[in-house]
C-alpha positions in Angstrom: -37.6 -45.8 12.2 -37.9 -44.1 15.6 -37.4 -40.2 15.2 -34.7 -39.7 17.8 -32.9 -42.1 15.0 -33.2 -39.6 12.5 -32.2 -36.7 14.8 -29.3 -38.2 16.1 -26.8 -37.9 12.9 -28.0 -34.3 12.7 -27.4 -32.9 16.1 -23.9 -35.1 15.7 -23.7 -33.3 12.4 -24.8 -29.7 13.9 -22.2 -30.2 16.9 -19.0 -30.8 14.7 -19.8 -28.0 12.6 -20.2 -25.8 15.4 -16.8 -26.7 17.4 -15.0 -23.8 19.0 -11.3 -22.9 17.5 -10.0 -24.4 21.2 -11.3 -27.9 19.1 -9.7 -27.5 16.0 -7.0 -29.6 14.6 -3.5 -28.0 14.2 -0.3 -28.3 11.9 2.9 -26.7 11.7 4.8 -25.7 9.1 8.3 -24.2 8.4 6.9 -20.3 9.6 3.5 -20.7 10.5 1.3 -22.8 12.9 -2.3 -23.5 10.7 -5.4 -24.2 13.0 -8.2 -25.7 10.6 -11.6 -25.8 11.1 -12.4 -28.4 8.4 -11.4 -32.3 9.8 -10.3 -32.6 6.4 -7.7 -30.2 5.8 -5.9 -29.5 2.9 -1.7 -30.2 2.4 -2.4 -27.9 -0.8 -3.0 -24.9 1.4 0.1 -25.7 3.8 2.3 -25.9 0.7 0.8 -22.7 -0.9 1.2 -20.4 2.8 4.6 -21.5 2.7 5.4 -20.1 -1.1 3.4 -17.0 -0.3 6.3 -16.5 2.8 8.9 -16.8 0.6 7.6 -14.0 -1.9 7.1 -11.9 1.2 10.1 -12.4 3.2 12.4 -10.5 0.7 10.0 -7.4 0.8 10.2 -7.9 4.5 12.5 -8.8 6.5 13.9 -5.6 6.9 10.6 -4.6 9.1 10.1 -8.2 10.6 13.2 -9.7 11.0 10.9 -12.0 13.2 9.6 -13.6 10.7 12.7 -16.4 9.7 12.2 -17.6 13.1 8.5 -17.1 14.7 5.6 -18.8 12.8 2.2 -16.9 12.5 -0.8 -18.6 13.5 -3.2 -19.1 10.6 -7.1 -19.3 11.5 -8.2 -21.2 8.4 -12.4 -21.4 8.5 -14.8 -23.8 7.3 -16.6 -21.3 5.3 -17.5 -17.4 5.2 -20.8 -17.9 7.7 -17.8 -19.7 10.2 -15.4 -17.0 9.7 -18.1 -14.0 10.4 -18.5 -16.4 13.4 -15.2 -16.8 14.6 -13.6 -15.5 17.4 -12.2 -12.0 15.3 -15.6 -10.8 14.9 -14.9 -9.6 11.3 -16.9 -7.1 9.5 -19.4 -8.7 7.0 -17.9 -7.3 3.6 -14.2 -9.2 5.2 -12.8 -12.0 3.1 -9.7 -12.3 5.5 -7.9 -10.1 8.5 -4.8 -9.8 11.0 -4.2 -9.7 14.5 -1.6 -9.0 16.9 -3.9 -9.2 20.0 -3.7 -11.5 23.1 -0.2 -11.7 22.2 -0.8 -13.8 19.0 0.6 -13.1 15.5 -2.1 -14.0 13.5 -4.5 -14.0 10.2 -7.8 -15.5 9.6 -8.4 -17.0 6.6 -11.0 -19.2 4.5 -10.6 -22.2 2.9 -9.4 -22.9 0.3 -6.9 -20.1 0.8 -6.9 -17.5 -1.3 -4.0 -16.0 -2.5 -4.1 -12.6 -2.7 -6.2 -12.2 0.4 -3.2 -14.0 2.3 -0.4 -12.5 0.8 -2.4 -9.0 1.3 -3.0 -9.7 5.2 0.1 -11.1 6.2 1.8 -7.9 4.7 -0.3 -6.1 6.8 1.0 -8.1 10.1 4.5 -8.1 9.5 4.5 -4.2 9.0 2.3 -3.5 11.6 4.2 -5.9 13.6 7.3 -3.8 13.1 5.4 -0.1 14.3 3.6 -2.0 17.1 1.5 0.1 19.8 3.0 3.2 17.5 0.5 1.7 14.5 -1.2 5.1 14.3 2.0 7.0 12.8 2.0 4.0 9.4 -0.1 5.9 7.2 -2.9 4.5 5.3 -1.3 5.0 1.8 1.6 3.0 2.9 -0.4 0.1 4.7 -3.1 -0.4 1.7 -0.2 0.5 -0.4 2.6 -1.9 -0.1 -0.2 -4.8 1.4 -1.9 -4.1 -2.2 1.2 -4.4 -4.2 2.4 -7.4 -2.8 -0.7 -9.0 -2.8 -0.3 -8.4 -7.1 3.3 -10.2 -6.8 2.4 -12.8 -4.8 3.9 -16.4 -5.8 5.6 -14.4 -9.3 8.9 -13.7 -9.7 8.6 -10.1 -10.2 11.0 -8.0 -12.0 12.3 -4.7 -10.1 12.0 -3.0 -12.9 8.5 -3.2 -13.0 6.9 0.1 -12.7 3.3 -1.1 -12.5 -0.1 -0.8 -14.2 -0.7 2.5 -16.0 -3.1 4.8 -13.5 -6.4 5.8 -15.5 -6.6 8.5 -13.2 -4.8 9.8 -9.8 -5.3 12.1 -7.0 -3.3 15.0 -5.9 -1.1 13.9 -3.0 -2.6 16.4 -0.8 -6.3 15.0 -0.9 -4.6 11.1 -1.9 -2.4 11.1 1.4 -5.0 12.3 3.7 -7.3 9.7 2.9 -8.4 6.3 3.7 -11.7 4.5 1.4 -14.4 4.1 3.4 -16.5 0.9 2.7 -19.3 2.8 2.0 -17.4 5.1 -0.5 -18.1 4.4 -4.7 -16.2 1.4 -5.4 -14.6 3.1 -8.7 -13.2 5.3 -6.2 -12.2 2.7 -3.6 -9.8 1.1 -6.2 -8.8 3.8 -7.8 -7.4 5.0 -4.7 -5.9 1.4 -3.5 -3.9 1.2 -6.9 -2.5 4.5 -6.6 -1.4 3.8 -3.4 0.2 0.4 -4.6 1.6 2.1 -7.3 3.6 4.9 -4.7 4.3 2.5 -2.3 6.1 0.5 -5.7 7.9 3.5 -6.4 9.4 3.7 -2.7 10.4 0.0 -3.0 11.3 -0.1 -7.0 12.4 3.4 -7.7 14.8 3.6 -4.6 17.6 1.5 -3.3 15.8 -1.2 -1.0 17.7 -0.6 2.1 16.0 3.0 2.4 12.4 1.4 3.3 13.7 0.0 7.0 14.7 3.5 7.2 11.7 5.3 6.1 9.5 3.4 8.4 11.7 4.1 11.5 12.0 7.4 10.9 7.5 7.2 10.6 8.0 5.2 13.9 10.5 7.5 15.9 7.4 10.3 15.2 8.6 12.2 12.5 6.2 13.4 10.3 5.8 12.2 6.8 7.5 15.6 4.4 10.7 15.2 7.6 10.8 11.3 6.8 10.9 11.5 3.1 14.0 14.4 3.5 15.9 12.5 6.4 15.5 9.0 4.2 15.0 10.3 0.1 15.9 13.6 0.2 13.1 15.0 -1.0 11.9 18.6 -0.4 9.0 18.7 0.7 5.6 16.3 -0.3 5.1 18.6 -3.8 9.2 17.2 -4.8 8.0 13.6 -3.5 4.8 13.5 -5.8 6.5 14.9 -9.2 9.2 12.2 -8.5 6.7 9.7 -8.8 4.7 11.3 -11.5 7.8 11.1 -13.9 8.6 7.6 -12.1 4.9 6.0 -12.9 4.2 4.5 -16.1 2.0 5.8 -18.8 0.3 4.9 -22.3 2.1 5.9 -25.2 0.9 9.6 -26.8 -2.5 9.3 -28.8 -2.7 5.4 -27.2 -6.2 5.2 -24.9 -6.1 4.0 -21.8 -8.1 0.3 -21.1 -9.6 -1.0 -18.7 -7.3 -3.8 -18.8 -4.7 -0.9 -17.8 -6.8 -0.1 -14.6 
């Protein structure tokens, strides 16, 4: 068999693979417009994009009220090498991001979608969506924070009672709310810090009537600092009154129980 045969189904192979996003096919669903990489898509990760909304959108709305009625564009890759390839230029440790760029709400996913990962960036769009080109004045705690506790209560039914995992160990507020995990930083430490910071941002949510949160993030918007938005929303003193609130608030072990990883 001639060789330009045998070459033939592999550069027609090479050239699908490597079709820009302008190429791919689209669907739309009830709240967000999917771009797929992969001819054959899966209905599976339509219907489960769609139930991860509707977990979100009562956590919210009162920060994206957009959300009912605009639909998010979802970049949904081939494969990890296609999304570090893809037009959002990722970092190479990223498993999924947002964008509000080029005027486009969007995330970038891979298939086969991935739960936590989606529930964790769209959380991060609709609240950044809300603080818009003001995005420097939502503080890290709060972003990680609430993104990593939804991402936990994604697709359950979660009860508001719910106070969280027991902590094996926290940081003083002053050092915890200055600070954002680099990547290069010790991994114990890197998640120790993202689940206190889900567990504060629960307490805000959980531990306070809902319709406060709106309020607390306008008042971070309007450019008041974090100890005047906690008094003008909470009433609390001062950032040491904030962080013994929560200490009492957070769950613990049991006196004389150990703490386990499965507690982490």
């Amino acid at each position: 068999m001639p060789v330009a045969f045998l070459l033939a189904p592999m550069l027609a192979a090479a050239v699908a693979y490597a079709r820009p996003e302008s190429e791919w096919g689209s669907n739309t669903t009830s709240h967000f417009t999917i771009r797929h990489e992969r001819l054959a898509f899966s209905l599976g990760d339509h219907n489960l994009l769609e139930r991860i909304y509707s977990s979100l959108s009562p956590e919210l709305q009162g920060v994206a009220p957009w959300m009912d009625q605009e639909k998010v564009v979802v970049y949904l890759y081939e494969d990890h090498d296609r999304y570090l390839q893809g037009r959002f230029k990722p970092p190479a440790w990223s498993g999924g991001l947002f964008s509000l760029g080029g005027g486009e709400r969007a995330v970038a996913l891979i298939e086969p979608v991935d739960t936590a990962v989606a529930a964790h960036e769209l959380t991060h769009l609709y609240l950044h969506s809300y603080f818009g080109d003001d995005a420097a004045r939502l503080p890290a705690w709060l972003d990680e924070g609430l993104a990593s506790m939804l991402e936990n209560e994604a697709l359950a039914l979660p009860d508001p009672r719910d106070k969280g995992p027991v902590l094996a160990s926290v940081l003083p507020f002053e050092r915890f709310l200055e600070v954002r995990p680099r990547q290069d930083a010790p991994g114990a430490w890197v998640s120790a810090w993202y689940r206190q910071a889900a567990s504060v941002a629960r307490f805000l949510k959980r531990g306070h009537i809902e319709a406060k949160f709106p309020e607390f993030c306008a008042a971070l918007k309007e450019g008041k600092d974090l100890p005047a938005a906690l008094s003008k929303v909470y009433g609390y003193d001062d950032i040491a009154a904030f962080e013994a609130a929560w200490d009492r608030w957070r769950p613990r072990k049991p006196v004389g129980q150990p703490v386990g990883l499965d507690d982490r």
